[in-house]
Backbone atoms as SQL, in Angstrom:
CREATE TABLE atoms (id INTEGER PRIMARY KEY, chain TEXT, resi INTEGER, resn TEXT, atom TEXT, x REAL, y REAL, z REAL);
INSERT INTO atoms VALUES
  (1, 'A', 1, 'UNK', 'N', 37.240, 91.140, 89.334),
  (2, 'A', 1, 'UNK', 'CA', 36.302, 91.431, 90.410),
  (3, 'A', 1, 'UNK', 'C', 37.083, 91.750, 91.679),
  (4, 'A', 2, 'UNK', 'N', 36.820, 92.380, 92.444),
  (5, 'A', 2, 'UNK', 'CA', 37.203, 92.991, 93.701),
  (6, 'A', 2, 'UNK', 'C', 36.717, 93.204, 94.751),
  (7, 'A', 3, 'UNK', 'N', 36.669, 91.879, 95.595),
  (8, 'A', 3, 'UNK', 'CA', 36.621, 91.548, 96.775),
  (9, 'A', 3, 'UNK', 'C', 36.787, 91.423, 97.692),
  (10, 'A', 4, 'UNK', 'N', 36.471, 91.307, 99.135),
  (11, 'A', 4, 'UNK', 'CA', 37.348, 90.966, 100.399),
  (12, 'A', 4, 'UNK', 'C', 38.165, 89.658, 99.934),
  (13, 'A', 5, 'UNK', 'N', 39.644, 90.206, 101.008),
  (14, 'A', 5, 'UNK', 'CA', 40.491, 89.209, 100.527),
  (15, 'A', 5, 'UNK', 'C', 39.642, 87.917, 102.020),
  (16, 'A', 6, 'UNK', 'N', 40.615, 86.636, 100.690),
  (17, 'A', 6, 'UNK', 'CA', 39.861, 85.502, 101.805),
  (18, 'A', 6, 'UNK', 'C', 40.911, 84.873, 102.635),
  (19, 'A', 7, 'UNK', 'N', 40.768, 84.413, 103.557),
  (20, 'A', 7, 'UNK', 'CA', 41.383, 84.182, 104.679),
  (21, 'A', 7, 'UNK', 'C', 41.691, 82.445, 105.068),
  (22, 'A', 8, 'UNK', 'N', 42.868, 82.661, 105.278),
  (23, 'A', 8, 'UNK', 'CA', 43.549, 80.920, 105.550),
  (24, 'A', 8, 'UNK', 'C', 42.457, 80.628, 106.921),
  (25, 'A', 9, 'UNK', 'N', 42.653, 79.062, 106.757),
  (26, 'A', 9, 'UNK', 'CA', 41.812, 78.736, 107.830),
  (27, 'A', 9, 'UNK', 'C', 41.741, 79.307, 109.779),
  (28, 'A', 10, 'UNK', 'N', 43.145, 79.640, 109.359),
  (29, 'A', 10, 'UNK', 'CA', 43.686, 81.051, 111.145),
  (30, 'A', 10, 'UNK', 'C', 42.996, 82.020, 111.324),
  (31, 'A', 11, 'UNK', 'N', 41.835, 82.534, 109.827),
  (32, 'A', 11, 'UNK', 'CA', 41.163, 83.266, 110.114),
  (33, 'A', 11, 'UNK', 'C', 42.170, 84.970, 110.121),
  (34, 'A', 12, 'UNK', 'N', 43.325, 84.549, 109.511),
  (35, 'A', 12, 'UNK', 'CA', 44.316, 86.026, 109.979),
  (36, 'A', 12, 'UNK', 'C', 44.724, 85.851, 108.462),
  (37, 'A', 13, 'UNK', 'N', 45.560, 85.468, 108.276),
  (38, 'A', 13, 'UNK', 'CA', 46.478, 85.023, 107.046),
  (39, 'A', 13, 'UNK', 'C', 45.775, 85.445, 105.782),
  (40, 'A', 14, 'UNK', 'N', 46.043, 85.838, 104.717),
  (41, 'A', 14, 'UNK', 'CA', 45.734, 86.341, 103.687),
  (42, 'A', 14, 'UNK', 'C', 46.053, 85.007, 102.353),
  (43, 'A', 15, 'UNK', 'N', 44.830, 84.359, 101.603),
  (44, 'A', 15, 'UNK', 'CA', 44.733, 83.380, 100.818),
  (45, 'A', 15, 'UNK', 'C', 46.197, 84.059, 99.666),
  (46, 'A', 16, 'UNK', 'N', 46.718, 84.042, 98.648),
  (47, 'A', 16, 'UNK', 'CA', 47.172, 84.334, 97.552),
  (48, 'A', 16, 'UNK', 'C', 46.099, 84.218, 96.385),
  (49, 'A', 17, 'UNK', 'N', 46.095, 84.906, 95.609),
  (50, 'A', 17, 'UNK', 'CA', 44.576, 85.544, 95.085),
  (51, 'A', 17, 'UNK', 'C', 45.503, 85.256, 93.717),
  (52, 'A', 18, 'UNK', 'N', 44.679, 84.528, 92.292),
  (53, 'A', 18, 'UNK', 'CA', 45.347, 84.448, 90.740),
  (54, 'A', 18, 'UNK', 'C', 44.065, 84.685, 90.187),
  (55, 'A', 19, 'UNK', 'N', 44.507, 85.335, 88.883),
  (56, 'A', 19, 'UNK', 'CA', 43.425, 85.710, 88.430),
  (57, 'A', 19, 'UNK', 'C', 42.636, 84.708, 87.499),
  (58, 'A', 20, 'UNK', 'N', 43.931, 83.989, 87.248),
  (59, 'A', 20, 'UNK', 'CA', 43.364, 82.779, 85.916),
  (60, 'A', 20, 'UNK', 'C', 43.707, 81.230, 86.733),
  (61, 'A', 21, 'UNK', 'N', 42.736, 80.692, 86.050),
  (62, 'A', 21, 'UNK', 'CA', 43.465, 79.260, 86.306),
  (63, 'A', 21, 'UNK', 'C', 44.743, 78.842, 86.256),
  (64, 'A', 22, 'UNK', 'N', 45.061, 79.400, 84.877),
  (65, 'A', 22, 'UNK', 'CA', 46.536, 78.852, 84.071),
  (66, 'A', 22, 'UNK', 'C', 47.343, 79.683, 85.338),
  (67, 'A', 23, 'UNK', 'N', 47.292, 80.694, 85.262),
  (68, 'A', 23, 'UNK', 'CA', 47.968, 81.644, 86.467),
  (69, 'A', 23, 'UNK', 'C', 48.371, 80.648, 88.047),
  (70, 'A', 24, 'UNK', 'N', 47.476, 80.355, 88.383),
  (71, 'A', 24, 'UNK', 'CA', 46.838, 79.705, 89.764),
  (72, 'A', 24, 'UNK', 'C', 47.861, 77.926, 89.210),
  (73, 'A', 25, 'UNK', 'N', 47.617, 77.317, 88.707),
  (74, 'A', 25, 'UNK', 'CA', 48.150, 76.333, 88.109),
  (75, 'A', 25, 'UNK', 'C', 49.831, 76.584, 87.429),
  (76, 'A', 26, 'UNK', 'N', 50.650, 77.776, 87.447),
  (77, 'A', 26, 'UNK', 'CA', 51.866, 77.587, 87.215),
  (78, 'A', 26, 'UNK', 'C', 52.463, 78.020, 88.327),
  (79, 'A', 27, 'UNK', 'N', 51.861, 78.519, 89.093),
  (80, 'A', 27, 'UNK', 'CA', 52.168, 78.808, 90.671),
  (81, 'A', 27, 'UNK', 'C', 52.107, 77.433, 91.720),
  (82, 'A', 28, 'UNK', 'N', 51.183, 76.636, 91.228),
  (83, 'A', 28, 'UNK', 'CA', 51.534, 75.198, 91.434),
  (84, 'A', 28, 'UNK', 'C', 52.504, 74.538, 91.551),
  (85, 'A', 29, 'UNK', 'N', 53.047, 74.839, 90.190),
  (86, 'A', 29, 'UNK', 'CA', 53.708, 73.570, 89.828),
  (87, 'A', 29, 'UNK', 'C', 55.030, 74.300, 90.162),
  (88, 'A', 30, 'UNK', 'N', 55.386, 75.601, 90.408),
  (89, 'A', 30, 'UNK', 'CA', 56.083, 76.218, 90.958),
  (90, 'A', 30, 'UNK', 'C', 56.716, 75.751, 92.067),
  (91, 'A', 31, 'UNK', 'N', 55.496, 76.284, 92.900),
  (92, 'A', 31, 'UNK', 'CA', 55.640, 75.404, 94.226),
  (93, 'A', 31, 'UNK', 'C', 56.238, 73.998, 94.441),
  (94, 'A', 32, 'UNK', 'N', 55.327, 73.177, 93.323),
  (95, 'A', 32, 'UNK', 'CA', 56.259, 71.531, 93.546),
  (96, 'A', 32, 'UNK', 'C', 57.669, 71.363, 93.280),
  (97, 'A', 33, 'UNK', 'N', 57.705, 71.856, 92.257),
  (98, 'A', 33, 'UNK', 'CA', 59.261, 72.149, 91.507),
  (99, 'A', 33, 'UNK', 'C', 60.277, 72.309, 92.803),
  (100, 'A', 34, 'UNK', 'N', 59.922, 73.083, 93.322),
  (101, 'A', 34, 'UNK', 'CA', 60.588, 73.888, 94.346),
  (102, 'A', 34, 'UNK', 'C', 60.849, 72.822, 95.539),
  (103, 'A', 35, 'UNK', 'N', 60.423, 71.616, 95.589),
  (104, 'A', 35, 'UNK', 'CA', 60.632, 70.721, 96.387),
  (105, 'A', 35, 'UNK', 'C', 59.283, 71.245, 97.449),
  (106, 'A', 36, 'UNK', 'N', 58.092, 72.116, 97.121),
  (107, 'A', 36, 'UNK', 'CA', 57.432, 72.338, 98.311),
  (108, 'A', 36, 'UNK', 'C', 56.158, 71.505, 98.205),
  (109, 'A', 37, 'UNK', 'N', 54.820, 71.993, 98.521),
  (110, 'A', 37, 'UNK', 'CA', 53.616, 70.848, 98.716),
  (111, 'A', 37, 'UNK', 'C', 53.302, 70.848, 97.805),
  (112, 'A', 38, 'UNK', 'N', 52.191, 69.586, 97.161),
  (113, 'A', 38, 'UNK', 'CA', 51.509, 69.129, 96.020),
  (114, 'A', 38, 'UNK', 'C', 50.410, 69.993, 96.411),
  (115, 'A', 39, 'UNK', 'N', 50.379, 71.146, 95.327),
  (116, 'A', 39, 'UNK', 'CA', 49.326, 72.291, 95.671),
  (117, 'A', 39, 'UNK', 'C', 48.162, 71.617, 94.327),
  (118, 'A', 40, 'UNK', 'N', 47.061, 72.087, 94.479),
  (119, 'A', 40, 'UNK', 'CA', 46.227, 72.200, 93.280),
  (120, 'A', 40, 'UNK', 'C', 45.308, 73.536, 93.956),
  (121, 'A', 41, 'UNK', 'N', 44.894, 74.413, 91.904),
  (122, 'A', 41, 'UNK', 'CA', 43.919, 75.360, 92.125),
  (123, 'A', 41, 'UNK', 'C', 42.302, 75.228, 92.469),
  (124, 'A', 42, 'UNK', 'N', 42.302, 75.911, 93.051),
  (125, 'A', 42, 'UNK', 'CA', 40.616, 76.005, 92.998),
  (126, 'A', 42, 'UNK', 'C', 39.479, 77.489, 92.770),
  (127, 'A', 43, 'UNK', 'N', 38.773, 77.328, 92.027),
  (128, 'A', 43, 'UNK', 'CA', 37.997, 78.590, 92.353),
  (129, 'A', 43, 'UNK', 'C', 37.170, 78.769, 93.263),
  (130, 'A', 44, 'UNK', 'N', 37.550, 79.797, 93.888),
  (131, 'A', 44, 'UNK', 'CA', 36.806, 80.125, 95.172),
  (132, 'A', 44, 'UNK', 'C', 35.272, 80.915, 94.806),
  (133, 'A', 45, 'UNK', 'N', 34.286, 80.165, 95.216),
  (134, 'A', 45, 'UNK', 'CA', 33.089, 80.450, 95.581),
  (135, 'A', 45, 'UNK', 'C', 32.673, 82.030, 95.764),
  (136, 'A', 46, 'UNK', 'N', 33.965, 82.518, 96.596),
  (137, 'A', 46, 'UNK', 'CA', 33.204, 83.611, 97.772),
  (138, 'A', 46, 'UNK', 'C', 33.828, 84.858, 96.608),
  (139, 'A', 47, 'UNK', 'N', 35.600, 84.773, 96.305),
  (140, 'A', 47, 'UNK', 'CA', 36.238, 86.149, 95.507),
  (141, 'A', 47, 'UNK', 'C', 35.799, 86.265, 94.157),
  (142, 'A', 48, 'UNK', 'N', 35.933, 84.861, 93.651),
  (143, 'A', 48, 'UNK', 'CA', 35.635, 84.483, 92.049),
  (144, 'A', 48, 'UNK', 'C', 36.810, 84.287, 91.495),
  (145, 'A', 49, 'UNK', 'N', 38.281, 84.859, 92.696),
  (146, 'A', 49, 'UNK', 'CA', 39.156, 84.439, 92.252),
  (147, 'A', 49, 'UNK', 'C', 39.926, 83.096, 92.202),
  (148, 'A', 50, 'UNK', 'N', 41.094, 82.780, 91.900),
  (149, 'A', 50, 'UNK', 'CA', 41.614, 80.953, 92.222),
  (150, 'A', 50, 'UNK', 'C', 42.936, 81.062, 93.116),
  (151, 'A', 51, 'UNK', 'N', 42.659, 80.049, 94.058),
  (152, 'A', 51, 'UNK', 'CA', 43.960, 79.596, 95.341),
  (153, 'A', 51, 'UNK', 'C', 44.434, 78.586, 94.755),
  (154, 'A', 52, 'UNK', 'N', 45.432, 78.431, 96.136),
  (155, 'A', 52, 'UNK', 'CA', 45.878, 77.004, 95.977),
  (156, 'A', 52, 'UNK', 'C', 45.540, 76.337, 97.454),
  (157, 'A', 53, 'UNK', 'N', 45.304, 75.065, 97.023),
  (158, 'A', 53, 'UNK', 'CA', 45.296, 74.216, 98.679),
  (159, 'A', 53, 'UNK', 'C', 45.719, 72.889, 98.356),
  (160, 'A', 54, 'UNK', 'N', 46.354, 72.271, 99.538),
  (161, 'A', 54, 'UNK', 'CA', 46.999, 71.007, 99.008),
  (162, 'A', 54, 'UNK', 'C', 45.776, 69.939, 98.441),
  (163, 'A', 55, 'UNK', 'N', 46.487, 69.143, 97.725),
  (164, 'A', 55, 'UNK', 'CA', 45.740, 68.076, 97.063),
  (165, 'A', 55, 'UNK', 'C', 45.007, 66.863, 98.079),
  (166, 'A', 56, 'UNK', 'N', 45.301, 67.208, 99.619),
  (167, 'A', 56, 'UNK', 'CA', 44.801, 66.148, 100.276),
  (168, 'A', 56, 'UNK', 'C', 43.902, 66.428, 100.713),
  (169, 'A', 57, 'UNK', 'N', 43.416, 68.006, 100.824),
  (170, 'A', 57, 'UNK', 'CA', 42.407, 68.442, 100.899),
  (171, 'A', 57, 'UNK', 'C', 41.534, 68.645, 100.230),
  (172, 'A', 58, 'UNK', 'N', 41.847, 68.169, 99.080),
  (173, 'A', 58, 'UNK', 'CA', 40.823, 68.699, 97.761),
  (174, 'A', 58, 'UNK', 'C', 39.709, 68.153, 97.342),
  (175, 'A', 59, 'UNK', 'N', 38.285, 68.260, 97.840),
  (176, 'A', 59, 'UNK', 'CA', 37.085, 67.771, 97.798),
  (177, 'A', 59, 'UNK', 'C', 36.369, 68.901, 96.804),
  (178, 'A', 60, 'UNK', 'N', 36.326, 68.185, 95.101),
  (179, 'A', 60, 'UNK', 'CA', 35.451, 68.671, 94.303),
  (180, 'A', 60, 'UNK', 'C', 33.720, 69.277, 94.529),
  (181, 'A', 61, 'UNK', 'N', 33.484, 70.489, 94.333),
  (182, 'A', 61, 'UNK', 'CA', 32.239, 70.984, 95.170),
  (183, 'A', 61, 'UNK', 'C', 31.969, 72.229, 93.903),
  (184, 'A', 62, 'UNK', 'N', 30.567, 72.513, 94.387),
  (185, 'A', 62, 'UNK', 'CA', 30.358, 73.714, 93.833),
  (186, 'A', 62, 'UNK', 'C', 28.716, 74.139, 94.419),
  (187, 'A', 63, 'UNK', 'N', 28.630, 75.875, 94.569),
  (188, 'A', 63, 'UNK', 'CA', 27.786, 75.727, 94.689),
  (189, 'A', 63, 'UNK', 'C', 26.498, 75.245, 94.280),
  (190, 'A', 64, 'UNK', 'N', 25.207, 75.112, 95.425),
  (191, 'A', 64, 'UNK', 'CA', 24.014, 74.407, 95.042),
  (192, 'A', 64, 'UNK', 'C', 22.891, 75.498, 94.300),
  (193, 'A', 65, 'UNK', 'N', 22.424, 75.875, 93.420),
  (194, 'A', 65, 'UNK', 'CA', 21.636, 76.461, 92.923),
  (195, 'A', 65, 'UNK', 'C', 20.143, 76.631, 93.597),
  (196, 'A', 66, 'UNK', 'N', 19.757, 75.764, 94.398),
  (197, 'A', 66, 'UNK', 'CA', 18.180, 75.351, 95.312),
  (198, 'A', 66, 'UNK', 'C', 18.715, 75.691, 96.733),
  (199, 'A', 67, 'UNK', 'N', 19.725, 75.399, 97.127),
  (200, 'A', 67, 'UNK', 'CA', 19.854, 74.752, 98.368),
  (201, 'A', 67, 'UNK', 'C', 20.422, 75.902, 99.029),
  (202, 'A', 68, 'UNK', 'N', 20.263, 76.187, 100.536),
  (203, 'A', 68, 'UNK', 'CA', 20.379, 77.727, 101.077),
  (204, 'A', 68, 'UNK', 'C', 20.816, 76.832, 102.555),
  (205, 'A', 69, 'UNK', 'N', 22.314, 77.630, 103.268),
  (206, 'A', 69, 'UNK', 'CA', 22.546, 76.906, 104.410),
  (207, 'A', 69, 'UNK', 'C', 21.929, 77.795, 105.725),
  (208, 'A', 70, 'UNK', 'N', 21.863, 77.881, 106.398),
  (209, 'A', 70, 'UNK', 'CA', 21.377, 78.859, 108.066),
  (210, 'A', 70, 'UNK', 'C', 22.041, 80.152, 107.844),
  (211, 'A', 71, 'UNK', 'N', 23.079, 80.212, 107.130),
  (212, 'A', 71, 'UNK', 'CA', 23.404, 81.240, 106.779),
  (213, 'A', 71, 'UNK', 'C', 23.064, 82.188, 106.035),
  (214, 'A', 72, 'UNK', 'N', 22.152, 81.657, 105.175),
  (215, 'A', 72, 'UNK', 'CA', 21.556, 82.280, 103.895),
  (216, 'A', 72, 'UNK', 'C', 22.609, 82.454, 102.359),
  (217, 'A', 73, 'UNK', 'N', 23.631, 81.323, 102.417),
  (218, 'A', 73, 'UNK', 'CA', 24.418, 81.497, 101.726),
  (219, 'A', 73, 'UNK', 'C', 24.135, 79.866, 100.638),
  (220, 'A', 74, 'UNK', 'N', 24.415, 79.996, 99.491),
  (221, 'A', 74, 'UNK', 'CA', 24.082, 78.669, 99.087),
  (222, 'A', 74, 'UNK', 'C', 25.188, 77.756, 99.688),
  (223, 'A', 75, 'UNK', 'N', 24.521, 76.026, 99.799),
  (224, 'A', 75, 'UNK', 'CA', 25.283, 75.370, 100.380),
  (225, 'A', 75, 'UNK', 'C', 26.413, 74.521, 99.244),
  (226, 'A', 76, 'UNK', 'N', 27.043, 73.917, 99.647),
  (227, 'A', 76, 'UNK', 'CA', 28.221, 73.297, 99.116),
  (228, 'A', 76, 'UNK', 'C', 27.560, 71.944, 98.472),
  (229, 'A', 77, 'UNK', 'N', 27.550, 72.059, 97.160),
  (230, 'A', 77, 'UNK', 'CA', 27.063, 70.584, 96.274),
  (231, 'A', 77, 'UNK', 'C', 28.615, 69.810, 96.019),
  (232, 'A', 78, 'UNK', 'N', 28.351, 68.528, 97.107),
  (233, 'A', 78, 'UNK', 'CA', 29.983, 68.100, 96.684),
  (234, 'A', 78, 'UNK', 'C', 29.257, 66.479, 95.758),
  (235, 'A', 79, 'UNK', 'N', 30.517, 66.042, 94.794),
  (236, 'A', 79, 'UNK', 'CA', 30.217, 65.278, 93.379),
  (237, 'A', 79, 'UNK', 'C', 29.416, 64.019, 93.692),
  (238, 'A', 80, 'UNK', 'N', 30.091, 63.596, 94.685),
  (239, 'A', 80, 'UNK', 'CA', 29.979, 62.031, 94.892),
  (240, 'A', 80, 'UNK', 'C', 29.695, 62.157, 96.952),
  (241, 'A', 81, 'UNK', 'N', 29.221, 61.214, 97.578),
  (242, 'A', 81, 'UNK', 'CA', 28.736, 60.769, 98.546),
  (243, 'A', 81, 'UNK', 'C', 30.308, 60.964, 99.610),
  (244, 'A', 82, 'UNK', 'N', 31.221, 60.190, 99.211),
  (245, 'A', 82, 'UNK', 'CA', 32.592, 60.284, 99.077),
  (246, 'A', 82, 'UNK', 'C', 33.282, 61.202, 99.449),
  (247, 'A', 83, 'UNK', 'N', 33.188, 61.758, 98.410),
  (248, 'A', 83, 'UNK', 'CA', 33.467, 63.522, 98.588),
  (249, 'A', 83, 'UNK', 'C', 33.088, 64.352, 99.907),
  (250, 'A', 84, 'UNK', 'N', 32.261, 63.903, 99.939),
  (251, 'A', 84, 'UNK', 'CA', 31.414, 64.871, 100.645),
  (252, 'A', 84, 'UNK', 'C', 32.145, 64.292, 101.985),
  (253, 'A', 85, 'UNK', 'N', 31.857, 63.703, 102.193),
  (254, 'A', 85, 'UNK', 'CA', 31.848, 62.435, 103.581),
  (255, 'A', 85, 'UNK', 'C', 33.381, 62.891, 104.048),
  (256, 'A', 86, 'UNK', 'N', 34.560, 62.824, 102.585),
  (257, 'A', 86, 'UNK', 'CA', 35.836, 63.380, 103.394),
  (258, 'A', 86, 'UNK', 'C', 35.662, 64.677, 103.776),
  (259, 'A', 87, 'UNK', 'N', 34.991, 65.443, 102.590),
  (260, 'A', 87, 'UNK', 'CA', 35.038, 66.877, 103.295),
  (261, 'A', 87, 'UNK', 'C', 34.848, 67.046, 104.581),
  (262, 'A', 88, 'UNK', 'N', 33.312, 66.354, 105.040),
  (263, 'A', 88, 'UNK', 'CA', 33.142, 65.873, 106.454),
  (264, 'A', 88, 'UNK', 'C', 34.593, 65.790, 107.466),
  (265, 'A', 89, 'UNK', 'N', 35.137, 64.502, 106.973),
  (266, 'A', 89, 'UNK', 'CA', 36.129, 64.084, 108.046),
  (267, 'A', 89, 'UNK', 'C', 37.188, 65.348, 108.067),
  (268, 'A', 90, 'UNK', 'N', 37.471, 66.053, 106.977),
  (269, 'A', 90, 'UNK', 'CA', 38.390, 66.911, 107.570),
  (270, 'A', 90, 'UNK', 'C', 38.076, 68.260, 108.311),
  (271, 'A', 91, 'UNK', 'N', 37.328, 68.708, 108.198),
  (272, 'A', 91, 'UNK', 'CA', 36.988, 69.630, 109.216),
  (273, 'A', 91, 'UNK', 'C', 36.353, 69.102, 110.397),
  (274, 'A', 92, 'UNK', 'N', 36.038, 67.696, 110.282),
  (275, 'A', 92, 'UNK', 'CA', 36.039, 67.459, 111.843),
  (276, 'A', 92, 'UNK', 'C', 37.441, 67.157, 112.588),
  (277, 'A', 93, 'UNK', 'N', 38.337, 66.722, 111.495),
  (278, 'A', 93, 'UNK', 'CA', 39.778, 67.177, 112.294),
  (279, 'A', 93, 'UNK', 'C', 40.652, 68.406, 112.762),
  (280, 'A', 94, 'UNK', 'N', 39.825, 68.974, 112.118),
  (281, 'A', 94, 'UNK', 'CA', 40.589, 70.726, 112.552),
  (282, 'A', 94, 'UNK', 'C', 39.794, 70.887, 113.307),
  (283, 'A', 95, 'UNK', 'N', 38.904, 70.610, 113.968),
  (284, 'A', 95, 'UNK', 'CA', 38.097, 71.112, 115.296),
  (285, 'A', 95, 'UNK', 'C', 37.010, 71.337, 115.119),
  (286, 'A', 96, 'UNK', 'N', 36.165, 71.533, 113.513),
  (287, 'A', 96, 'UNK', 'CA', 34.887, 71.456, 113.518),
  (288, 'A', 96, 'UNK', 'C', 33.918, 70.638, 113.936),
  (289, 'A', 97, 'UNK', 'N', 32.660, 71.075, 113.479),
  (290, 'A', 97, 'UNK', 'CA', 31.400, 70.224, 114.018),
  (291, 'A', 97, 'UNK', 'C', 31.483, 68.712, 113.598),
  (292, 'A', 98, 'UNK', 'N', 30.780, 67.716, 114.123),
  (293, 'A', 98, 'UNK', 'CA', 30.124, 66.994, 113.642),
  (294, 'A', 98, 'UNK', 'C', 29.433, 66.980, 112.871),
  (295, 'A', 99, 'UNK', 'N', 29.292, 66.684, 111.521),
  (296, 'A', 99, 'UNK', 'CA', 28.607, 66.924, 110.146),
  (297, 'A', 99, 'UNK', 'C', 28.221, 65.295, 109.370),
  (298, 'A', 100, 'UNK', 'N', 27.196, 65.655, 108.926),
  (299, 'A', 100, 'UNK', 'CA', 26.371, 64.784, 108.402),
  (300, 'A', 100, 'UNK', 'C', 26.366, 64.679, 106.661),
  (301, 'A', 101, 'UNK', 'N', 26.467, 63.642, 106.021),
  (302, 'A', 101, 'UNK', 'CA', 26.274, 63.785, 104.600),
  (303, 'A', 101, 'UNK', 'C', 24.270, 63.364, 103.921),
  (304, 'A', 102, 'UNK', 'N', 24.257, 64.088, 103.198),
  (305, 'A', 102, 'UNK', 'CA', 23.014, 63.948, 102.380),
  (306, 'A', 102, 'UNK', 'C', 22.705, 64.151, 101.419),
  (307, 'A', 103, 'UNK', 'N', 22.146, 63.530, 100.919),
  (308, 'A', 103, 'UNK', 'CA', 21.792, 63.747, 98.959),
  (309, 'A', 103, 'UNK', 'C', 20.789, 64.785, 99.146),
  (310, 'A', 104, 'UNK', 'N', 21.458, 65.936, 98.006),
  (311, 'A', 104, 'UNK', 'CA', 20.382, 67.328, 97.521),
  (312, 'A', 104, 'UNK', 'C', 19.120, 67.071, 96.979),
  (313, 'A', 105, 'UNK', 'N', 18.108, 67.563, 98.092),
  (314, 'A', 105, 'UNK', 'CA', 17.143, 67.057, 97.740),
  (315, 'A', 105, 'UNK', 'C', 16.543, 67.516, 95.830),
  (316, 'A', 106, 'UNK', 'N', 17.217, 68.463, 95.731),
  (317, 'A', 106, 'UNK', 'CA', 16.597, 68.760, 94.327),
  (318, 'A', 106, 'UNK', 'C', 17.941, 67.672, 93.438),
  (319, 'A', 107, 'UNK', 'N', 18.763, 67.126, 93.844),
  (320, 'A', 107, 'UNK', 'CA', 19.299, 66.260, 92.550),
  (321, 'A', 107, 'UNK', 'C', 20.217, 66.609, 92.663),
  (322, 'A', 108, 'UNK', 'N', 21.232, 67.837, 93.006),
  (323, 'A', 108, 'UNK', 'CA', 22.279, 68.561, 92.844),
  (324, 'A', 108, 'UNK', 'C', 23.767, 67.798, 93.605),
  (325, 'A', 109, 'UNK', 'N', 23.807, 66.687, 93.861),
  (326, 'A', 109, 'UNK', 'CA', 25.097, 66.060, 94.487),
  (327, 'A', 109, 'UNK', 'C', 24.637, 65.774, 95.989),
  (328, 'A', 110, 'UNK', 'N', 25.563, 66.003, 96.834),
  (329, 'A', 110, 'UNK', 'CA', 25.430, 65.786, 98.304),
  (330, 'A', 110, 'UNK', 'C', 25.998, 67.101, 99.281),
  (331, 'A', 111, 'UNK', 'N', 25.313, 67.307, 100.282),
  (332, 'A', 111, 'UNK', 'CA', 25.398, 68.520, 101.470),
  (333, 'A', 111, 'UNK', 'C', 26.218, 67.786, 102.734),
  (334, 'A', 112, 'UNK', 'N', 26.768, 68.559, 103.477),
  (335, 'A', 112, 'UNK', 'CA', 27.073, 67.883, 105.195),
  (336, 'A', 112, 'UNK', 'C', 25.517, 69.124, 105.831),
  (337, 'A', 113, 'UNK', 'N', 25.502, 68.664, 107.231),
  (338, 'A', 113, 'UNK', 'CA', 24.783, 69.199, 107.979),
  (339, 'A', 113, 'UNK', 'C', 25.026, 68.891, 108.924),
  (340, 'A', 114, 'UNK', 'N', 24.956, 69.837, 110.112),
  (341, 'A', 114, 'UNK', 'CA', 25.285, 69.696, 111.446),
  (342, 'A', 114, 'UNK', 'C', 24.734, 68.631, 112.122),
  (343, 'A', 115, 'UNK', 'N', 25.373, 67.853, 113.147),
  (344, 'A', 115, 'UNK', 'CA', 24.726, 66.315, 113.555),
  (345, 'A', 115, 'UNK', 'C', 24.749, 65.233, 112.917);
């Protein structure tokens, strides 16, 4: 599939784009090998393709099938309460909003929301 490329959180920077998991996952371990960060893959939502982002960031999610954010984009179903709640705390450390956790009302895991 062939998409806009997606963008590091600078909003400038260009993600590294794999086509496979296994792909995305030996580029990993690449990386560690190499003495560099504890990367893990993820599939991205938006390309369909898989990154890497460090493991301290890594809050299991997927989209919500019911659930639609202000954006008109589906919102982020993260696994556990937990989850969610760090996802929360870390983008309120990079400068984001204040965000709220809540159970999907149709069943689907938990949302943040502004406030």
């Amino acid at each position: 599939m062939i998409a806009a490329a997606c963008l590091r959180r600078d909003g400038k920077t260009r993600l590294k784009s794999y086509w496979s998991g296994s792909e995305a996952e030996i580029a990993a371990e690449t990386v560690m090998r190499r003495g560099g960060r504890d990367l893990v893959p993820y599939r991205c939502s938006r390309c369909e393709n898989w990154h890497l982002e460090p493991r301290a960031r890594r809050t299991p999610c997927r989209p919500c099938p019911h659930c639609v954010s202000s954006r008109g984009t589906s919102k982020q179903s993260y696994e556990t309460r937990e989850g969610a709640r760090r996802r929360a705390e870390i983008r309120e450390a990079e400068g984001g909003p204040l965000l709220s956790v809540y159970d999907c009302p149709d069943g689907y895991g938990w949302h943040l929301t502004k406030g």
